[in-house]
C-alpha positions, 0 to 999 in steps of 0.5 A: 500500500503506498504512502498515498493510501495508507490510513494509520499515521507512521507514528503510530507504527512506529510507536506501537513496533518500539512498544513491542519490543520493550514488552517483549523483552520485558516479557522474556525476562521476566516470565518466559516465553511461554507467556506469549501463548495467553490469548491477549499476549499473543493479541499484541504480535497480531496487533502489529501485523495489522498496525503494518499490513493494515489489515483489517480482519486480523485486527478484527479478529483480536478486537473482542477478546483485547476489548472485553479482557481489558474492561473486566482485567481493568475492574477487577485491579480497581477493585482489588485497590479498593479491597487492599490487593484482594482480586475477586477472580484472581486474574490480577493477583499477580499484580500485588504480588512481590515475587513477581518483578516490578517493571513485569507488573507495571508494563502488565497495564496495557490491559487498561490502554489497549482496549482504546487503542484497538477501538481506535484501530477500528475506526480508522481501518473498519471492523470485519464483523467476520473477525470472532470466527477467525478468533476461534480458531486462532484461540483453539490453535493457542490454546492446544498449544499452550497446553502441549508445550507450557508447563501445566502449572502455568495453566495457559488460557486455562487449558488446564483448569478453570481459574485456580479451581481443579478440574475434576467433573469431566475427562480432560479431553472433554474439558479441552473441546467444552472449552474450544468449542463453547466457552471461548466461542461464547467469549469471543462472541460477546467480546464482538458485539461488545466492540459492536456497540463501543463503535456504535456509541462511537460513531456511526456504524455503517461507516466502518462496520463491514463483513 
């Protein structure tokens, strides 16, 4: 696409490609590589391709679940402020936790800005309403590699487990296919009329909303 064309400003290019390489980094020391797998981890390397590419349904495809993860991630830490460190669901604990690095922590809150600018991203490139599909089978592909590469007691996207809870009411071949083939679809759908109705509120749907 020549400079003519392109939609997304070079600075931001630029800018998001020097945030991913400090993130990575920091990532890399502090947790491993094996962090990469979790869906709004993985989200981030997506991102890049479509701040380049400008492409459109990839972008779309990580705007649910970078959107709906962001709100609950960012209330649940506010919460958890209020209630002197204490996450009702777990998913920030490590943010209060000393055994994990400082800088680790800090740079874990893109969670509270990524969602603003992927809606962004949104309005400038337009939002394939064909996206969460494409998001399925990219979490699916994750998600069974996470559980085949990662060590279990990382329990990557939850393949292992719910939460921090054991996962003893169904053989775990069942567990991994209710969640592939139910609970993250449900996720990602929810996620997209999320970003629906953002975009929406936004401005007018009809100008961006494609697919």
């Amino acid at each position: 696409m020549g400079a003519q064309g392109r939609r997304l400003p070079d600075g931001v290019r630029i800018g998001y490609s020097a945030w991913m390489v400090f993130w990575v980094a920091v990532v890399l020391w502090a947790y491993g590589p094996a962090n990469f797998f979790w869906l709004c981890n993985a989200a981030q390397f997506l991102l890049l391709w479509s701040v380049w590419r400008e492409d459109r349904l990839i972008l779309s495809s990580q705007a649910g679940v970078v959107v709906l993860i962001g709100i609950i991630w960012t209330a649940d830490l506010l919460l958890a402020l209020l209630l002197g460190g204490r996450s009702l669901t777990g998913i920030t604990s490590y943010m209060f936790d000393p055994d994990f690095p400082l800088l680790a922590r800090i740079v874990s809150l893109f969670h509270v800005g990524l969602p603003v600018f992927v809606l962004w991203l949104c309005l400038r490139l337009g939002y394939d309403r064909r996206g969460w599909w494409l998001q399925c089978g990219l979490a699916a592909v994750l998600m069974i590699a996470g559980y085949l590469l990662t060590d279990p007691e990382r329990n990557i996207n939850y393949a292992v487990a719910p939460f921090h809870m054991e996962q003893v009411w169904v053989p775990h071949w069942l567990y991994l296919l209710a969640l592939a083939a139910v609970v993250q679809p449900l996720i990602f759908v929810i996620g997209h009329l999320l970003v629906s109705w953002l975009l929406g509120l936004w401005r007018g749907r009809e100008a961006y909303i494609r697919g």
